[in-house]
PQR file with spaces between the fields and no chain letter, atoms N, CA, C, O and H, PARSE charges and radii, in Angstrom:
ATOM       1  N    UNK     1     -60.899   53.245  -15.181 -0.4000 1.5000
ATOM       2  CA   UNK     1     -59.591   53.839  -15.011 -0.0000 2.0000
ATOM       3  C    UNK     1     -58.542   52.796  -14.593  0.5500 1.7000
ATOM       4  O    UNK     1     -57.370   53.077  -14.847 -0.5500 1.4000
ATOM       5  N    UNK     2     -58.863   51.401  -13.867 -0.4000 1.5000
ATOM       6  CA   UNK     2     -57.962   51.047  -13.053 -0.0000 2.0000
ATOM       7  C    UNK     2     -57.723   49.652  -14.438  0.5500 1.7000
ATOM       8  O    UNK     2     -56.849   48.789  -14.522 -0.5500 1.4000
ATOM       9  H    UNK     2     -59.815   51.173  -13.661  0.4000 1.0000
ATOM      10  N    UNK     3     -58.679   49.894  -15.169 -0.4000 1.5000
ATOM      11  CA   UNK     3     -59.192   49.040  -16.503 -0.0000 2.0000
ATOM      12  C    UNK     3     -59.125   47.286  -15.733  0.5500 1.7000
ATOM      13  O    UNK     3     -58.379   46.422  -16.192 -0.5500 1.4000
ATOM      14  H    UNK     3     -59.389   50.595  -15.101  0.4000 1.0000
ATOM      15  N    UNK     4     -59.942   47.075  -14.669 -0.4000 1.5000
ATOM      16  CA   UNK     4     -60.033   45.644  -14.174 -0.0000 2.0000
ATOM      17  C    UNK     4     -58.937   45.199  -13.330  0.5500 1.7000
ATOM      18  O    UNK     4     -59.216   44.131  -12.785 -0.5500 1.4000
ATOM      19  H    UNK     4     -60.548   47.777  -14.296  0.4000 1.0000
ATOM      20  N    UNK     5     -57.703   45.681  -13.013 -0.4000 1.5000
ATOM      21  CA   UNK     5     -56.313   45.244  -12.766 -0.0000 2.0000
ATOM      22  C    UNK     5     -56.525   44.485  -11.292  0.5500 1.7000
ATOM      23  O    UNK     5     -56.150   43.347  -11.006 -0.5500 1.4000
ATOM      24  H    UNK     5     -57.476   46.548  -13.456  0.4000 1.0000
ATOM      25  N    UNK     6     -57.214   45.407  -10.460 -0.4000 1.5000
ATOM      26  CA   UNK     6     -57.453   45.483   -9.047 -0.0000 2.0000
ATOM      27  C    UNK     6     -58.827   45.364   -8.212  0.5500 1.7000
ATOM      28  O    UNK     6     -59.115   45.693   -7.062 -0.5500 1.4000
ATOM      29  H    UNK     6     -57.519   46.331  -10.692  0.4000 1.0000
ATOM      30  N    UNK     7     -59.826   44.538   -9.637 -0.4000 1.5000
ATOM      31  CA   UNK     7     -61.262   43.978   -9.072 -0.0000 2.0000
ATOM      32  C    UNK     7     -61.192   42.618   -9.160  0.5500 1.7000
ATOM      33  O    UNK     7     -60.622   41.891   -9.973 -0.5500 1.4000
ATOM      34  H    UNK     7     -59.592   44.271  -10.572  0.4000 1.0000
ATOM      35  N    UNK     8     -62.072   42.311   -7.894 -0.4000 1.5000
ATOM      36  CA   UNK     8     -62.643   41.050   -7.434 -0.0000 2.0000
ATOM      37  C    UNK     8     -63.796   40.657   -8.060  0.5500 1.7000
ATOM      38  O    UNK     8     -64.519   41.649   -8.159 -0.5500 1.4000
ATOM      39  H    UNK     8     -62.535   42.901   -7.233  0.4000 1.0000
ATOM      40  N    UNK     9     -64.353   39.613   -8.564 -0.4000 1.5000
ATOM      41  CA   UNK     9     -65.922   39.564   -9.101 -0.0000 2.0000
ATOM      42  C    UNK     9     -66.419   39.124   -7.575  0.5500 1.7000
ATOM      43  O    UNK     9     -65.638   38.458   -6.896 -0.5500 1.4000
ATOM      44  H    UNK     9     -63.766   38.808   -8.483  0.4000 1.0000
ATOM      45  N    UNK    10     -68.070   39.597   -6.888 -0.4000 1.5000
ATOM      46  CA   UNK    10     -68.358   39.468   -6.036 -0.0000 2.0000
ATOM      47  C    UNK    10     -69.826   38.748   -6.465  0.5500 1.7000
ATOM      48  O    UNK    10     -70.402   39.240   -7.435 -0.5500 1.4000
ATOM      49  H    UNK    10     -68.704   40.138   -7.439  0.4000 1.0000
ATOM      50  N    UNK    11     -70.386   37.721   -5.849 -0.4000 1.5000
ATOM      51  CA   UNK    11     -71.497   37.248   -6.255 -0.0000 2.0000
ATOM      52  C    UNK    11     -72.386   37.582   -5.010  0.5500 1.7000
ATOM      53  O    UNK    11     -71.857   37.255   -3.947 -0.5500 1.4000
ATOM      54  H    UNK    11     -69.919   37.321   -5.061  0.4000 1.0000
ATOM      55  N    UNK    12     -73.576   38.140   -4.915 -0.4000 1.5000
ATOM      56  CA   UNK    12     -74.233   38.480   -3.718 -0.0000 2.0000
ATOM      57  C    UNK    12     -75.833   38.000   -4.351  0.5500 1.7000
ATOM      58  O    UNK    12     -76.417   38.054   -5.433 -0.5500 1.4000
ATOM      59  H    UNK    12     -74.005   38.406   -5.778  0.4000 1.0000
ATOM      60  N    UNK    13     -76.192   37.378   -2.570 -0.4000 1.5000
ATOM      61  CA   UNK    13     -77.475   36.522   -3.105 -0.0000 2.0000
ATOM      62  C    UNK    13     -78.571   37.387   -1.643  0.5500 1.7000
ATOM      63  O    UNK    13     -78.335   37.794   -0.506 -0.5500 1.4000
ATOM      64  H    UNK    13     -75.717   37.334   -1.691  0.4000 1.0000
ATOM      65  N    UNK    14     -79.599   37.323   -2.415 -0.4000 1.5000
ATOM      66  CA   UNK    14     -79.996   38.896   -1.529 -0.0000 2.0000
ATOM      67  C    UNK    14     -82.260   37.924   -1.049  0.5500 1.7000
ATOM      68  O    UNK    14     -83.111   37.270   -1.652 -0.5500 1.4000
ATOM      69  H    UNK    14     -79.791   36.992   -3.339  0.4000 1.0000
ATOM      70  N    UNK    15     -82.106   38.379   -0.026 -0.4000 1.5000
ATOM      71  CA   UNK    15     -83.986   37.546    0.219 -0.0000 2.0000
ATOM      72  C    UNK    15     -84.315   38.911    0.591  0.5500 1.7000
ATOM      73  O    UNK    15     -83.836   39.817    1.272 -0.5500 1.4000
ATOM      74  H    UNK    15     -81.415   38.910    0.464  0.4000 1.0000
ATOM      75  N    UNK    16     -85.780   38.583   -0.459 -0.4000 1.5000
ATOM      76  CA   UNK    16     -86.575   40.169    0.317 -0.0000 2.0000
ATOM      77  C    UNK    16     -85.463   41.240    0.444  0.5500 1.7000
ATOM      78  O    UNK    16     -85.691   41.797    1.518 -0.5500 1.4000
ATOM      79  H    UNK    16     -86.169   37.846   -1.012  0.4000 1.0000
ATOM      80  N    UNK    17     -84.431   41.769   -0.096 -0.4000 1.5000
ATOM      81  CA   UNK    17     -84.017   43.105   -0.444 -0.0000 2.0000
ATOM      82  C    UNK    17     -82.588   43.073    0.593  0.5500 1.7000
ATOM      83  O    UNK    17     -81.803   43.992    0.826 -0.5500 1.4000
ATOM      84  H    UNK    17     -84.246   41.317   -0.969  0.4000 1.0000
ATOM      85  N    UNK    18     -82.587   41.863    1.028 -0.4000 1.5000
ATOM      86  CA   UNK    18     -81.991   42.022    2.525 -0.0000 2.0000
ATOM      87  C    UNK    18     -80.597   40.872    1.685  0.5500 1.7000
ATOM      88  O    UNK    18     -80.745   39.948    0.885 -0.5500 1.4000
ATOM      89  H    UNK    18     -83.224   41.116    0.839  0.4000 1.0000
ATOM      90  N    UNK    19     -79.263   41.479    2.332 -0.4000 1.5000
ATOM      91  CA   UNK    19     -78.055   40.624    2.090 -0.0000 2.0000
ATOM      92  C    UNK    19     -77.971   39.342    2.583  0.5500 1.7000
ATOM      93  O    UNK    19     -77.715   39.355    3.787 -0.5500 1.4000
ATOM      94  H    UNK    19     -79.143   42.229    2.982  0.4000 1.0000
ATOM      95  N    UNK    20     -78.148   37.695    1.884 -0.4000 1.5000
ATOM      96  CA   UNK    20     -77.802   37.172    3.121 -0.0000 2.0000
ATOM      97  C    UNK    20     -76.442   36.262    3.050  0.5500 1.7000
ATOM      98  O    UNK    20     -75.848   35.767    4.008 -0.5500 1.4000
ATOM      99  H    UNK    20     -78.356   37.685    0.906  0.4000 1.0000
ATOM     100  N    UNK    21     -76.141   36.182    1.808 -0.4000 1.5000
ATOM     101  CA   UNK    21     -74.365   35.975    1.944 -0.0000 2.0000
ATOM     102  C    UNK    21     -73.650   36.274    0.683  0.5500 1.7000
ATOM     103  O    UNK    21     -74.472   36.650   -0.153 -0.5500 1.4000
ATOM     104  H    UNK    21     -76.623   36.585    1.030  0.4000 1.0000
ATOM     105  N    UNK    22     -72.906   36.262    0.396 -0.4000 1.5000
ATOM     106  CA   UNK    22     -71.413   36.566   -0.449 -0.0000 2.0000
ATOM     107  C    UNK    22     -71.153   35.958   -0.902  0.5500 1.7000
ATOM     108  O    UNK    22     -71.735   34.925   -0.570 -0.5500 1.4000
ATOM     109  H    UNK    22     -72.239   35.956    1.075  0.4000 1.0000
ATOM     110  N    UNK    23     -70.194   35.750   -1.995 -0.4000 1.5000
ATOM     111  CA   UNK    23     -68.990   34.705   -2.404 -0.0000 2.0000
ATOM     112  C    UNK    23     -68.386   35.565   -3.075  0.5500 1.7000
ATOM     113  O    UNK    23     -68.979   36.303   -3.861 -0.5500 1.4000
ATOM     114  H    UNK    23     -69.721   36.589   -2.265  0.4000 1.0000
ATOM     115  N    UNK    24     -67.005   35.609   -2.854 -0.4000 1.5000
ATOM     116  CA   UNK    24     -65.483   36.272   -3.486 -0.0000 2.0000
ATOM     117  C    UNK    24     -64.893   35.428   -4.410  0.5500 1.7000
ATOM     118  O    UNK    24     -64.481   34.289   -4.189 -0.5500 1.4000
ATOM     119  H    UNK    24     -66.523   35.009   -2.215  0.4000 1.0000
ATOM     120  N    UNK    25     -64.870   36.040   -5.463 -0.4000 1.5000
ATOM     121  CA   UNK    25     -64.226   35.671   -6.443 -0.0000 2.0000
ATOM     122  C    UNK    25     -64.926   34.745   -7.871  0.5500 1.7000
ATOM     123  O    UNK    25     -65.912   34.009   -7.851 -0.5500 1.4000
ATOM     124  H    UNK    25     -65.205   36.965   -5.642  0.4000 1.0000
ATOM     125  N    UNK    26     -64.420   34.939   -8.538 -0.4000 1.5000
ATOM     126  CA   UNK    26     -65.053   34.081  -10.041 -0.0000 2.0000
ATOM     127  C    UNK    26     -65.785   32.675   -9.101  0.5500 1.7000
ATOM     128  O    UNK    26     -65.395   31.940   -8.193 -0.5500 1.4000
ATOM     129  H    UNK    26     -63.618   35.536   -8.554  0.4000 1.0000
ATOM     130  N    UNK    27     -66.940   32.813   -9.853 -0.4000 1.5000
ATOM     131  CA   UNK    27     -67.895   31.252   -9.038 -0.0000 2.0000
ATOM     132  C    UNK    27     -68.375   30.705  -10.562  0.5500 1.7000
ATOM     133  O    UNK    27     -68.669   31.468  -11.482 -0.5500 1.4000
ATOM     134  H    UNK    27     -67.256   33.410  -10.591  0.4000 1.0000
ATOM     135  N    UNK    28     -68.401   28.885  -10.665 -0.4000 1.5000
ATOM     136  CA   UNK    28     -68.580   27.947  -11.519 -0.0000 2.0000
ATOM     137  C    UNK    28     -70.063   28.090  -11.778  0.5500 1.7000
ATOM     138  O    UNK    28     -70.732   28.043  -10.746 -0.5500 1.4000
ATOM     139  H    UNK    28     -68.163   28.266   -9.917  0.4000 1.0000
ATOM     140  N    UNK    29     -70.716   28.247  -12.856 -0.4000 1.5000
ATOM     141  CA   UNK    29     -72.391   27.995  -12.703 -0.0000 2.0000
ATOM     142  C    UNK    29     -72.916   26.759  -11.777  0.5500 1.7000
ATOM     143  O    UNK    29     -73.905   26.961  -11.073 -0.5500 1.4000
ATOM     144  H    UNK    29     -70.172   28.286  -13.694  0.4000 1.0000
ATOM     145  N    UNK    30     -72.363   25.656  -11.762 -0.4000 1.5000
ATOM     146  CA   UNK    30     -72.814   24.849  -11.212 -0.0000 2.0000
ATOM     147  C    UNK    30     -72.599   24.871   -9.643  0.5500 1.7000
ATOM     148  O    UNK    30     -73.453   24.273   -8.989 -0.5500 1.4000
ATOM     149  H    UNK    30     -71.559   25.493  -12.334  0.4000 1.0000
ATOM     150  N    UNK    31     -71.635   25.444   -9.005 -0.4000 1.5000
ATOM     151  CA   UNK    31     -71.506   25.971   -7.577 -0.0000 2.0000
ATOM     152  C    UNK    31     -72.218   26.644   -7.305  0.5500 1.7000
ATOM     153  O    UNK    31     -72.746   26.474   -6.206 -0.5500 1.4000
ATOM     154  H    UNK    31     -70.941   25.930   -9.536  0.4000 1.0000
ATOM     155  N    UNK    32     -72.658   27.834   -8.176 -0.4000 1.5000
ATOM     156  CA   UNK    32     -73.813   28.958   -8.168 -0.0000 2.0000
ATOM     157  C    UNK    32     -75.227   28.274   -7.961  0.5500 1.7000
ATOM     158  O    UNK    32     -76.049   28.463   -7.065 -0.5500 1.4000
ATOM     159  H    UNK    32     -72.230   27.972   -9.069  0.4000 1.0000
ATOM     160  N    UNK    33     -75.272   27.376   -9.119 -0.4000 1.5000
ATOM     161  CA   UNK    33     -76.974   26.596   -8.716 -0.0000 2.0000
ATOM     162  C    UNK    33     -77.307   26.154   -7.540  0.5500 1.7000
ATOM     163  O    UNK    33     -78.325   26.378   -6.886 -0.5500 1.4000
ATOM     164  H    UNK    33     -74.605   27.223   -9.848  0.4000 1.0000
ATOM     165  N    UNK    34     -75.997   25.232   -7.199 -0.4000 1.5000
ATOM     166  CA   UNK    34     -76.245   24.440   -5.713 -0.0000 2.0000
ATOM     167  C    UNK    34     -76.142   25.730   -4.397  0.5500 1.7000
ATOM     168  O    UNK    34     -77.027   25.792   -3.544 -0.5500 1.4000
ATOM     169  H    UNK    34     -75.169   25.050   -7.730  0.4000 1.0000
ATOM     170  N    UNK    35     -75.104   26.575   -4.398 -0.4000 1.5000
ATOM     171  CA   UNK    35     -75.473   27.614   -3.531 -0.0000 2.0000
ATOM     172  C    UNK    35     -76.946   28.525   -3.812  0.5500 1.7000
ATOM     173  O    UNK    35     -77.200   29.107   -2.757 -0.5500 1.4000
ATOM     174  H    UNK    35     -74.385   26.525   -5.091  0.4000 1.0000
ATOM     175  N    UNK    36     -77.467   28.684   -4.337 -0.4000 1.5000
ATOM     176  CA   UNK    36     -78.695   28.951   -4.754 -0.0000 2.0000
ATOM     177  C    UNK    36     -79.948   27.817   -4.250  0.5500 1.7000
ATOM     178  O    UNK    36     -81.134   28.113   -4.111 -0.5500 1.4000
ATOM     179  H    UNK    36     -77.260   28.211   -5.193  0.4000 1.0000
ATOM     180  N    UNK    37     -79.530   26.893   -4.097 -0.4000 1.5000
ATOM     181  CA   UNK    37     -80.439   25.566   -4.267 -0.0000 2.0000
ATOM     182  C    UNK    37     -80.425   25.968   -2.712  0.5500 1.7000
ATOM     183  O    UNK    37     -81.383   26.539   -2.191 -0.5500 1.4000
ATOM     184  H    UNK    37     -78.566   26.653   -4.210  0.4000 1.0000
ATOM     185  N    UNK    38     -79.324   25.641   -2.058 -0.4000 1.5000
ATOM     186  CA   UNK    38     -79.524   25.346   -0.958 -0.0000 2.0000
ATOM     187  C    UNK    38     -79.935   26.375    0.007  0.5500 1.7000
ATOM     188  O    UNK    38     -80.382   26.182    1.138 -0.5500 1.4000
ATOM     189  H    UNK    38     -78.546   25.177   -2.482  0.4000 1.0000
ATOM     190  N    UNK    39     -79.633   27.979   -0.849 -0.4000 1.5000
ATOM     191  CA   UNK    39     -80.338   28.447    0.111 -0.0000 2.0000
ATOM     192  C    UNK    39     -82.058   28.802    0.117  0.5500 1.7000
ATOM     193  O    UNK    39     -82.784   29.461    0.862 -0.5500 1.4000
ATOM     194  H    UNK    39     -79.270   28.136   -1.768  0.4000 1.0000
ATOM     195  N    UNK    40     -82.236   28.130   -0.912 -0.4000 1.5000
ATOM     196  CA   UNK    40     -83.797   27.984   -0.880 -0.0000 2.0000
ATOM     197  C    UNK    40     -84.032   27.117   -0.142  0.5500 1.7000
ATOM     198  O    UNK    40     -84.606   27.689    0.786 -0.5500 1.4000
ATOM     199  H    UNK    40     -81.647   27.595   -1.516  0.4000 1.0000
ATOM     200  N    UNK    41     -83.974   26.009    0.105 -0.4000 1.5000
ATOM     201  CA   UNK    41     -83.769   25.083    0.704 -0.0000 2.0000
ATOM     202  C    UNK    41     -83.989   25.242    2.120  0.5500 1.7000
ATOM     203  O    UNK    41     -84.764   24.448    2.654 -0.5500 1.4000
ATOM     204  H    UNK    41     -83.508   25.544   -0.648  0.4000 1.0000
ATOM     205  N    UNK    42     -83.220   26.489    3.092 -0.4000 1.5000
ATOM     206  CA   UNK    42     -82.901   26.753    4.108 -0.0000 2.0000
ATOM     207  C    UNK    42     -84.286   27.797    4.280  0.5500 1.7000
ATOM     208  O    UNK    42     -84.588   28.077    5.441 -0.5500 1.4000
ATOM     209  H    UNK    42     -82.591   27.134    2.659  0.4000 1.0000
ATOM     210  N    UNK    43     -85.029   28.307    3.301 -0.4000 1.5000
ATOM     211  CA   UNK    43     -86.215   29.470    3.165 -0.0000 2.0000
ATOM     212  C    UNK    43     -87.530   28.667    3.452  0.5500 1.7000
ATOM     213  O    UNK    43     -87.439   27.550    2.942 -0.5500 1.4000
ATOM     214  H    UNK    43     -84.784   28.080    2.359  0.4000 1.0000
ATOM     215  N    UNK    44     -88.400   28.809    3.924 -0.4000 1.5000
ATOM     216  CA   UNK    44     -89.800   29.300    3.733 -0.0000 2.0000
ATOM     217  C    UNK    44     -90.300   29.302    2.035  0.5500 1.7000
ATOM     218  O    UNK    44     -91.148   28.564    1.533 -0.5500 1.4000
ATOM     219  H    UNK    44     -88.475   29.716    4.339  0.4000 1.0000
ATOM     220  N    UNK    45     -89.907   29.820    1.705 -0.4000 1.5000
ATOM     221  CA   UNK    45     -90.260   30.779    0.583 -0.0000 2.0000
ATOM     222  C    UNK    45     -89.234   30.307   -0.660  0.5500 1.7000
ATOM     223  O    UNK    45     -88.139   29.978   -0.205 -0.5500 1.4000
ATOM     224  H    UNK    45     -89.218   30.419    2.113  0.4000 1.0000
ATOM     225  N    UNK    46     -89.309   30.213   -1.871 -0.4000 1.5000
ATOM     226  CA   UNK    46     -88.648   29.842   -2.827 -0.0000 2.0000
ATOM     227  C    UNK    46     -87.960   30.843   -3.406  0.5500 1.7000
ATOM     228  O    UNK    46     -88.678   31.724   -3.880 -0.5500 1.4000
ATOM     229  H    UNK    46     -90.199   30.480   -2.241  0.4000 1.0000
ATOM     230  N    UNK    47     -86.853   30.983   -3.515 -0.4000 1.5000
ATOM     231  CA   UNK    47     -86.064   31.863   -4.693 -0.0000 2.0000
ATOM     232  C    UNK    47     -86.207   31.913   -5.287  0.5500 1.7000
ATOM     233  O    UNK    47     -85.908   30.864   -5.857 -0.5500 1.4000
ATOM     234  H    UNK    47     -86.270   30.268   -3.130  0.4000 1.0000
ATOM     235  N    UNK    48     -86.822   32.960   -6.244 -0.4000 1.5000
ATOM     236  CA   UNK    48     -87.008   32.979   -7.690 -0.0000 2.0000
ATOM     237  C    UNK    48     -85.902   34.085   -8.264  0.5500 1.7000
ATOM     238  O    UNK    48     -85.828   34.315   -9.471 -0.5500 1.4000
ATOM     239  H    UNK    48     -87.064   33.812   -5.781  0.4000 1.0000
């Protein structure tokens, strides 16, 4: 209805079912990898 005018793209990166951060707004693939990277990085456990 609002046909896109008044949305944000939201990127949400989620461990075990659980939120653990955000990013607002259009994100670069390659910002995406390294935020991805690093929060494996910060895990135990690997992101898949």
């Amino acid at each position: 209805m609002t046909e896109a005018h008044n949305q944000i793209p939201v990127t949400l990166l989620f461990r075990d079912g659980m939120l653990v951060e955000r990013r607002l707004g259009a994100q670069p693939y390659d910002a995406l990898r390294l935020w991805v990277e690093a929060a494996a990085a910060q895990s135990p456990r690997a992101i898949s």
